[in-house]
Structures are given as C-alpha cells and as structure tokens.
C-alpha positions in Angstrom: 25.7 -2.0 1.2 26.4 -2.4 4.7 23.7 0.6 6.0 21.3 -1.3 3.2 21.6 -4.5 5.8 21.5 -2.4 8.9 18.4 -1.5 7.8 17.3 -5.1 6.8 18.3 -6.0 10.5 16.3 -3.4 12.1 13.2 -3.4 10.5 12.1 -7.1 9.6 12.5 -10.9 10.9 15.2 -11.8 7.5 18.2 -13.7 8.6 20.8 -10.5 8.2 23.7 -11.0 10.1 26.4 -8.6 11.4 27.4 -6.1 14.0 27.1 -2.6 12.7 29.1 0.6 13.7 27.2 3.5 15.1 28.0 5.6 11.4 26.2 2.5 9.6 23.2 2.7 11.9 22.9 6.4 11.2 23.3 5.9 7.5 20.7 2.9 7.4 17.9 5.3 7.8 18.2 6.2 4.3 17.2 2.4 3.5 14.4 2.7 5.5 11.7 3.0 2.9 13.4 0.8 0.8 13.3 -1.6 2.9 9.4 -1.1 3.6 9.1 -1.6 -0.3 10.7 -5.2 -0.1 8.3 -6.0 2.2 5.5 -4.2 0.1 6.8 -6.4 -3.1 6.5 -9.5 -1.4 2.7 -8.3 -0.2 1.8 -7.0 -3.6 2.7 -10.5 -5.0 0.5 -12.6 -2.6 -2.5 -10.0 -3.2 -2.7 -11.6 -6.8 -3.5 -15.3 -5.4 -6.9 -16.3 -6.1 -8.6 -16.8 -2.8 -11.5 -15.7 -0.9 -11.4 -11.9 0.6 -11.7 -13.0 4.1 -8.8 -15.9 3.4 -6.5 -13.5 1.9 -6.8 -10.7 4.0 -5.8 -13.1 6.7 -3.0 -14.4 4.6 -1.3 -10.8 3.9 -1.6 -9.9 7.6 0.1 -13.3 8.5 3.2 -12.2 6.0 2.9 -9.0 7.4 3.2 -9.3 10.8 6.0 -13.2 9.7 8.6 -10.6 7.9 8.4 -7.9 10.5 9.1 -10.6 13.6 6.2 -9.1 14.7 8.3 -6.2 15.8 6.4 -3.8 15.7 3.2 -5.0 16.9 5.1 -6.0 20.1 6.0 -2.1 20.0 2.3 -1.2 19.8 1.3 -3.7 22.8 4.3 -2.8 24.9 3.3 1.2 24.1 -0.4 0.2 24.7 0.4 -0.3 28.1 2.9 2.0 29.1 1.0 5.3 27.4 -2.2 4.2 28.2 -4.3 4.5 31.7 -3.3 6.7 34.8 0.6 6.5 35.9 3.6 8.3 37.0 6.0 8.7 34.4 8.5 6.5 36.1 5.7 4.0 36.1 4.9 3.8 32.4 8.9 3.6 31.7 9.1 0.6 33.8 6.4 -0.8 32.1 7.5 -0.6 28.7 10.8 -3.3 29.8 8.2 -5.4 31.4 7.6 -8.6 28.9 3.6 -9.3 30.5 1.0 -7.6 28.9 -1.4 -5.8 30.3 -5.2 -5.3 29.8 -4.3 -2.3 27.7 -2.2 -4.4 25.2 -4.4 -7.0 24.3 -7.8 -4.6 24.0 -5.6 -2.9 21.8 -3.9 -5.4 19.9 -6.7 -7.6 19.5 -8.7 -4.2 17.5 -5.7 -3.4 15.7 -5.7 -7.2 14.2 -9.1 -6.6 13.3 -9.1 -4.0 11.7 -6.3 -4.4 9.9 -7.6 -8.0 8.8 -10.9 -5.7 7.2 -8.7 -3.5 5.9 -6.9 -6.1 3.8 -10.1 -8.2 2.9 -10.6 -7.6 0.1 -7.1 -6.5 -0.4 -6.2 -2.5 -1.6 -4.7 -2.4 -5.0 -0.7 -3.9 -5.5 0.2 -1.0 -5.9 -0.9 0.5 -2.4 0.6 -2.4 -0.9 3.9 -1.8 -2.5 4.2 1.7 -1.6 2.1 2.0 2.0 5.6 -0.1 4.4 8.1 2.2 2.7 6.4 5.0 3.9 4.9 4.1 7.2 9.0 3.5 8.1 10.1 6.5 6.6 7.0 8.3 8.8 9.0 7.8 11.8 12.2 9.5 10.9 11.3 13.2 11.2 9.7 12.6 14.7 13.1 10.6 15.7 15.1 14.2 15.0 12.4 16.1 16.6 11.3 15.0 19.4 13.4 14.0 22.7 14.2 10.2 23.5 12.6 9.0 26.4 15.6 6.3 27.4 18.8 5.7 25.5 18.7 2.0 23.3 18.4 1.4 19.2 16.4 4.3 18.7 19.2 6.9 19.6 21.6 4.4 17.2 19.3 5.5 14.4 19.1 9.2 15.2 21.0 11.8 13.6 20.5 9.9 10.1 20.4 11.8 6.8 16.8 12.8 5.7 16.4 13.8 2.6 17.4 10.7 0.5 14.7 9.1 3.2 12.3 11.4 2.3 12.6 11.4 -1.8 11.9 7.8 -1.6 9.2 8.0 0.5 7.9 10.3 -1.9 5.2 8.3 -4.5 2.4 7.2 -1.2 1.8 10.7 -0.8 2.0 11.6 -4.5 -0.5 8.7 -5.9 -2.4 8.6 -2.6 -2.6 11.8 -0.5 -6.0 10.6 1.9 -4.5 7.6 3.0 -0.6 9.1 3.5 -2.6 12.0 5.4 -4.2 9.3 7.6 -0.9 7.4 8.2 1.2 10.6 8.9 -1.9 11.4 11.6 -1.6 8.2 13.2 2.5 8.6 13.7 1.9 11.9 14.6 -0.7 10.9 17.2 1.5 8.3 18.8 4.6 10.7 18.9 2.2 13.5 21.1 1.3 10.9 23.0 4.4 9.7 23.9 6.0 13.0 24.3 3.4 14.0 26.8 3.5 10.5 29.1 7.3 9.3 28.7 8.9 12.9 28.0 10.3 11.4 24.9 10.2 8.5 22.1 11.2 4.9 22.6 12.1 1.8 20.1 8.7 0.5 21.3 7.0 3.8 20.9 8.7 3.7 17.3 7.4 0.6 16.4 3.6 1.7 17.4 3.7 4.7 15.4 5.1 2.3 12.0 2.1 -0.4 13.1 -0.4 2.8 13.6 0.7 4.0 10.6 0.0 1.4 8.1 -3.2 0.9 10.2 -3.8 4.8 9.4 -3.1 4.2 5.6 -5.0 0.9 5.0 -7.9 3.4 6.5 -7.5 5.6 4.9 -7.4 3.4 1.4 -11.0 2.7 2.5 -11.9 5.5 2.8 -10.2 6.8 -0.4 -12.0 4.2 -2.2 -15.8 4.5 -0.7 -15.3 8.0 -1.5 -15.0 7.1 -5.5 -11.1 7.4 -5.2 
C-alpha cells in the first residue's frame, strides 16, 4: 500500500502524506500506470458532460494539468529552457534550478497548451482517456534504467524499480491503440536523446517533459488515428 501512495505523491497534486524509504520509492514504480489510470478515470468521466467542444476540451486540460500540480508541465518549461538554444552543458544544468522562465519556456508551453486544448476538443473516446496517463508514466521507466542521470534528486529515488509488473499494466494503450502509443513512445523517446546529448543524462524535470510530451504525442496521434478512419 505504501509504494501505491509513493506513487500517488510523485506523480499528481492529491493530498498524500508521508515520508517514504528509499525501497518504497523503488517499489512505487510499479504503481506508476496505475496511477496514470486514476487520473484517466477521473478524465474519462468529465468527457461525458454535455458541453460545447471548445468548452470541454478546455475543461479536461484544466483537470489535467489541477491533478498533476502542474508537475509536469513545469518539467516541460524548465526542460524547454535548459535543452533548448546554444549553451555549455554546465549552463543548461544551472538553468534547469533556475525558477524564471525563459523565452524558450513560454514559446513552448504556450504551443503545447494549444495543442493539447485541440487535441481534446472535441474530446478522444473515454476510453483513450482512461488508458493514454497510465501509459505516458509508465513511458518513462525504461529510459530511467537506461540512460544516465544527469544530477542526483527524486529521479535516482525512483530508479532501479521493478519493470515488468510496470510494463503488463501499461500493456492495453498499445494493444487497442498502437498509432497513438507509437506517437507517445516517439515523443519520450525524443526528449530522452535530447537530454542525453545536452545534460549527459536525465533529470526529474526532463522526466516530467517526456510524460507531458508523451500524452501530447498520444492525443496526436488519436487524431491522426481517427482522420485516418481508425
């Protein structure tokens, strides 16, 4: 129960209280696309209220963004920043504890708003919406083993945590919906590279870009899916 809350704590703004050992952090990985489906419930339910597209594809982002704390859009500003633009290395890490934004974040942020108010106007199916946060955190997990940490902080707390439960769970997005869970595993992936390549490693920030990029990647992709008579 206790990695189950971990998990809670990490990944959205719900009033979970507690310090954690370092073996609980590990083990809340497993909970990781369980707790994206919480989120996704709570998404799917609001999709069924009988307002106008543009209305309720505002709505959904506002719940979105409310249950994450807006976590992981401050990781895609702060990443914005620091990855983006011509700058030592040293440079982009100092960046990345800086609390201003820069130019970077807000062109960025202000298109990933955007698009992912289109995306959800008119809404994808309940279904989609259930499924698309479970895997989007679960996305990040491989790359977390893989790759090298940039700095020490939460991310390394996380590291190290089984996979394979993880993974099972994460398992119907890519099943019912293989365009748009190719799209959102493209997006982590790009983010990851990116990262590698400018900060010699991943971040917490850089995490929480590659879970925003992702769902951005899979609502896309959804789109797409659907234009294309899916």
């Amino acid at each position: 129960m206790r990695p189950f809350l971990a998990a809670l704590a990490l990944l959205t703004a719900l009033p979970v209280r507690g310090v954690f050992s370092p073996e609980e952090l590990r083990g809340s990985v497993v909970f990781f696309p369980l707790v994206g489906y919480l989120l996704g419930a709570l998404l799917a339910l609001f999709a069924f209220l009988p307002l106008p597209s543009g209305l309720l594809g505002a709505l959904l982002l506002a719940l979105w963004l409310g249950l994450t704390g807006f976590l992981h859009l401050d990781g895609l500003l702060d990443s914005a920043d620091a990855l983006l633009g011509a700058k030592p290395r040293e440079r982009r890490l100092a960046i990345l504890k800086d609390p201003h934004l820069g130019a970077f974040a807000f062109g960025v942020g202000g298109l990933y708003l955007l698009l992912k108010w289109q995306a959800l106007a008119p809404p994808p199916s309940p279904l989609f919406l259930l499924l698309l946060p479970g895997f989007a955190r679960f996305l990040v997990l491989p790359f977390l083993n893989l790759y090298p940490l940039a700095r020490e902080g939460m991310a390394a707390l996380v590291r190290g945590g089984p996979l394979l439960p993880a993974l099972i769970l994460a398992l119907p997005l890519p099943l019912l919906f293989p365009l748009p869970a190719l799209l959102a595993l493209l997006a982590a992936f790009a983010v990851a590279r990116l990262a590698l390549s400018r900060l010699g490693g991943l971040t917490g920030d850089v995490l929480g870009a590659m879970i925003a990029l992702a769902e951005l990647g899979g609502l896309l992709g959804y789109a797409l899916w659907k234009a294309l008579g899916g």
